[in-house]
N, CA, C and O of each residue as an XYZ file, in Angstrom:
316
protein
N      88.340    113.644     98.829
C      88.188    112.218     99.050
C      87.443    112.026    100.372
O      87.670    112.866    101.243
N      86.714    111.185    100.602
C      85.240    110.988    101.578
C      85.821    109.658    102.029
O      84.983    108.804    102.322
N      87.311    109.273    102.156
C      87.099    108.699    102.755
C      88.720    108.067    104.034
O      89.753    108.315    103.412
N      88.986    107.571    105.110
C      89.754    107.927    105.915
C      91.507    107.200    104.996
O      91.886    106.145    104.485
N      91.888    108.163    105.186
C      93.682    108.042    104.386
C      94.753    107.964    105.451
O      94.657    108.650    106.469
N      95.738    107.172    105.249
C      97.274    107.151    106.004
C      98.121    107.890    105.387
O      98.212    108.112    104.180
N      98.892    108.358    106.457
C      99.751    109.421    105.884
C     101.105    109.328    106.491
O     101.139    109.316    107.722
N     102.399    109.249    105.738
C     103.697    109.325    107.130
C     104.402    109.689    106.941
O     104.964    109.497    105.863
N     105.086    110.862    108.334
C     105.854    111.448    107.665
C     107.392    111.127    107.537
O     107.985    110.367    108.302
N     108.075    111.922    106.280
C     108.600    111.552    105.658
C     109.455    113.251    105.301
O     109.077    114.422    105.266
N     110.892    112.443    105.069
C     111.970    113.689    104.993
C     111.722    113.703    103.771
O     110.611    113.311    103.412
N     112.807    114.216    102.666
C     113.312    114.679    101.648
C     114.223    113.871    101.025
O     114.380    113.971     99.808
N     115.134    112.724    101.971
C     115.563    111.622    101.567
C     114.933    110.284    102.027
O     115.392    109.190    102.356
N     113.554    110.878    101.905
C     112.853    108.980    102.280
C     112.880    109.046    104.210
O     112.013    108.566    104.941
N     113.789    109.579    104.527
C     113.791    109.553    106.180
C     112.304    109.376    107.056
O     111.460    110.271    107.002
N     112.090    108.156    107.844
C     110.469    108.776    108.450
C     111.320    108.437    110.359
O     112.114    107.715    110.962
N     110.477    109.471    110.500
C     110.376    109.537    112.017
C     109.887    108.662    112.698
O     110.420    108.315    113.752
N     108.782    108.127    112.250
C     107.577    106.939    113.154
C     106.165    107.544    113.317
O     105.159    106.899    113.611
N     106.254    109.378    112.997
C     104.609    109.241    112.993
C     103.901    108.776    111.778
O     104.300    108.719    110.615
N     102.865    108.485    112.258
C     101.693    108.107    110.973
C     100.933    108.862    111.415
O     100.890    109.177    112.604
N     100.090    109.347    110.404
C      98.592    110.469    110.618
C      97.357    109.381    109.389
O      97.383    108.696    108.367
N      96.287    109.982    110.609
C      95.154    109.313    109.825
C      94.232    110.667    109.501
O      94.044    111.553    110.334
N      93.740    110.671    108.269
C      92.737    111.875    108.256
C      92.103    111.889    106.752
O      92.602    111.568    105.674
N      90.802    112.388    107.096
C      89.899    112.495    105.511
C      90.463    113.245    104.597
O      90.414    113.082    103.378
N      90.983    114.045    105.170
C      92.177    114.919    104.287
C      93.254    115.876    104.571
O      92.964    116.766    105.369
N      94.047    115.873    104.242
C      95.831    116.480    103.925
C      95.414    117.373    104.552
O      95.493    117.141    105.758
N      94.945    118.419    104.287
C      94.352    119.722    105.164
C      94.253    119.153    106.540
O      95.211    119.500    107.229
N      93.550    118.526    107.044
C      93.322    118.160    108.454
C      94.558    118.211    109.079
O      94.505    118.943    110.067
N      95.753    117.675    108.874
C      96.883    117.015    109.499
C      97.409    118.345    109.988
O      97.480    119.432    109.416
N      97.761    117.959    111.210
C      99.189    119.139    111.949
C      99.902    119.170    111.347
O      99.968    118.444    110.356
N     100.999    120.258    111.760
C     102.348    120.836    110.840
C     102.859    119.490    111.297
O     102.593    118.745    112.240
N     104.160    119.442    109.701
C     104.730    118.143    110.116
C     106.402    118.581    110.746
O     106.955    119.591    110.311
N     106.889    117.937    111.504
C     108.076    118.260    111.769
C     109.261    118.864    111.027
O     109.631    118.229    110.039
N     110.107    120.301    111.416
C     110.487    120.789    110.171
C     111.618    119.761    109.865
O     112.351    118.980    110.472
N     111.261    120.352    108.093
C     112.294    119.241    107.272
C     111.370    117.908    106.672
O     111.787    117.016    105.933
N     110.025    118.063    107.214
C     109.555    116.693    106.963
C     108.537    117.175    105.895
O     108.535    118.338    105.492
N     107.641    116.195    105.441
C     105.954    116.388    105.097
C     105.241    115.269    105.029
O     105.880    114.227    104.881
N     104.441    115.230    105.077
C     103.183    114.373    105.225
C     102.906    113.753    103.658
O     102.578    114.441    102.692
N     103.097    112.452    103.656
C     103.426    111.611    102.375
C     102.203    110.579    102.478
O     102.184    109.834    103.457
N     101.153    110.491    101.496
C     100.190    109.521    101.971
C     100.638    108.154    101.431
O     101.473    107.841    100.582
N     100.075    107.677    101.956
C     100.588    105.527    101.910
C      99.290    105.402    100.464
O      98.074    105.568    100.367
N     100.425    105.020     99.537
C     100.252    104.357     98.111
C      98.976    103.156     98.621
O      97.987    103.127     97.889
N      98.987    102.473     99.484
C      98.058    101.319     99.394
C      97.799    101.105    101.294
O      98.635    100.829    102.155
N      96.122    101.399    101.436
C      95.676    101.708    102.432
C      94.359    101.389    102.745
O      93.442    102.140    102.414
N      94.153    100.246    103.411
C      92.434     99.227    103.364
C      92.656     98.971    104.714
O      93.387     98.148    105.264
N      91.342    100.442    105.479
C      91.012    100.385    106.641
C      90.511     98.501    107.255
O      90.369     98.192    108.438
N      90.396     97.858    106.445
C      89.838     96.773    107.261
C      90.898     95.957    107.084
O      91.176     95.236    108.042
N      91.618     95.872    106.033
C      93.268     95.156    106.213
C      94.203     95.624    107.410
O      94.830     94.691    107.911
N      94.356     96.477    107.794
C      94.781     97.555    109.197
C      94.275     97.280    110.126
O      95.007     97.455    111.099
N      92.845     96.721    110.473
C      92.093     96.445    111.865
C      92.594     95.126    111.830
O      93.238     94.681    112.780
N      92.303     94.318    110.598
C      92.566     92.735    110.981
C      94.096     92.318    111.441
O      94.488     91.423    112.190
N      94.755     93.262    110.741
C      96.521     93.441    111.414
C      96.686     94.066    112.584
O      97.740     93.597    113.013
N      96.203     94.995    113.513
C      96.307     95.702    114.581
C      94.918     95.956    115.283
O      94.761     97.174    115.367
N      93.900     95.300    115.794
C      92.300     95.672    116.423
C      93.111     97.190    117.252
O      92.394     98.169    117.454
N      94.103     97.216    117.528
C      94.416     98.953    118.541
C      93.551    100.049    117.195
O      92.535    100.743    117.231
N      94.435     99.780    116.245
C      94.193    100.829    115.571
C      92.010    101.813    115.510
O      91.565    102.934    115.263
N      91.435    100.461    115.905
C      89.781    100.573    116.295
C      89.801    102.406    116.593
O      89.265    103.264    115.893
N      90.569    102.591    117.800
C      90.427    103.406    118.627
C      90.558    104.910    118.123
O      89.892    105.924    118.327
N      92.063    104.536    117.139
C      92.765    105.701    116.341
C      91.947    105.898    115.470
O      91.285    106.936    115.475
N      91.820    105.103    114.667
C      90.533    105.503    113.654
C      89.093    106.448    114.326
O      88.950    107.641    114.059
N      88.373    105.878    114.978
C      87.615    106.699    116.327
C      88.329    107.943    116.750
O      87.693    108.937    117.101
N      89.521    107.915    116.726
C      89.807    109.608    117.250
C      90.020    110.258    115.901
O      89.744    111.458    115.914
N      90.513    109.697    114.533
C      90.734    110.556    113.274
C      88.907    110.928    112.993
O      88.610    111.886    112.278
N      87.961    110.175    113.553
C      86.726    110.845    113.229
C      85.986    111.267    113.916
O      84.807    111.600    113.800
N      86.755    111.270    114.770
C      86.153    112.920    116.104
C      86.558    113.972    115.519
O      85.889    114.828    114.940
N      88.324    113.865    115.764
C      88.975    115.354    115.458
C      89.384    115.419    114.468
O      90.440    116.037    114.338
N      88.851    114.914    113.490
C      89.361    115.029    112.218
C      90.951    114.737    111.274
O      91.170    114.905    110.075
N      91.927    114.218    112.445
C      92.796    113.327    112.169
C      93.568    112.873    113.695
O      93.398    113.496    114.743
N      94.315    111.827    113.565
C      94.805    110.966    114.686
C      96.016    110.595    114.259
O      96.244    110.042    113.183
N      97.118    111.002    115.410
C      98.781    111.160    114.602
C      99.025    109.906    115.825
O      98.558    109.890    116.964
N     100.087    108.691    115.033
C     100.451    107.804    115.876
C     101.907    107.703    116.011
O     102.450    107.500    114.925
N     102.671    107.779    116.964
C     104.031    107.758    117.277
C     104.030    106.147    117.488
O     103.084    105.571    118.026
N     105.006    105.583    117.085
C     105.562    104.116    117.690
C     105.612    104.289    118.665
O     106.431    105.097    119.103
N     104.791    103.636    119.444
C     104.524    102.875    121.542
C     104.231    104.053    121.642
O     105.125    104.693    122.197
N     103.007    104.881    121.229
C     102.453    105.786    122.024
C     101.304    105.837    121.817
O     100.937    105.180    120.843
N     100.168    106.644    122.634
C      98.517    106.130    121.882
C      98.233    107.229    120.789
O      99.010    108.140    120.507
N      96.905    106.987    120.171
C      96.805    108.653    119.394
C      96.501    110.046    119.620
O      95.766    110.245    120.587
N      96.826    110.915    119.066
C      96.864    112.071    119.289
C      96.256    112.952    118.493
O      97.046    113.329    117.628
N      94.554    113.756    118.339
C      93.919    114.188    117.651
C      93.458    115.399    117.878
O      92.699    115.933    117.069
């Protein structure tokens, strides 16, 4: 897929931590915390996401430098 995806992770009973990962693909993403995996978001429109959050501008910009951008709640991204 060619084109940028959300991803979050997510336990075994639904449990999520708070990261989200952005990336062109599943492969890209860091190990996910053990016990967890990387679950992509059913419904995901990069320009529905900017018009709800302009931060996210930036994260997106770092998932297409380094090829993905992991976001913790109140923290910046990490690629």
């Amino acid at each position: 897929m060619n084109r940028l995806q959300k991803f979050f992770e997510q336990g075994a009973y639904g449990e999520k931590l708070g990261r989200v990962a952005y990336a062109f693909q599943a492969s890209s993403l860091p190990e996910p915390v053990e016990g967890m995996t990387w679950q992509p978001a059913q419904s995901f429109h990069v320009a529905d996401e900017l018009l709800q959050d302009p931060g996210l501008k930036d994260v997106f910009k770092a998932a297409v430098a380094d090829g993905y951008a992991v976001v913790i709640k109140g923290t910046s991204p990490r690629g």
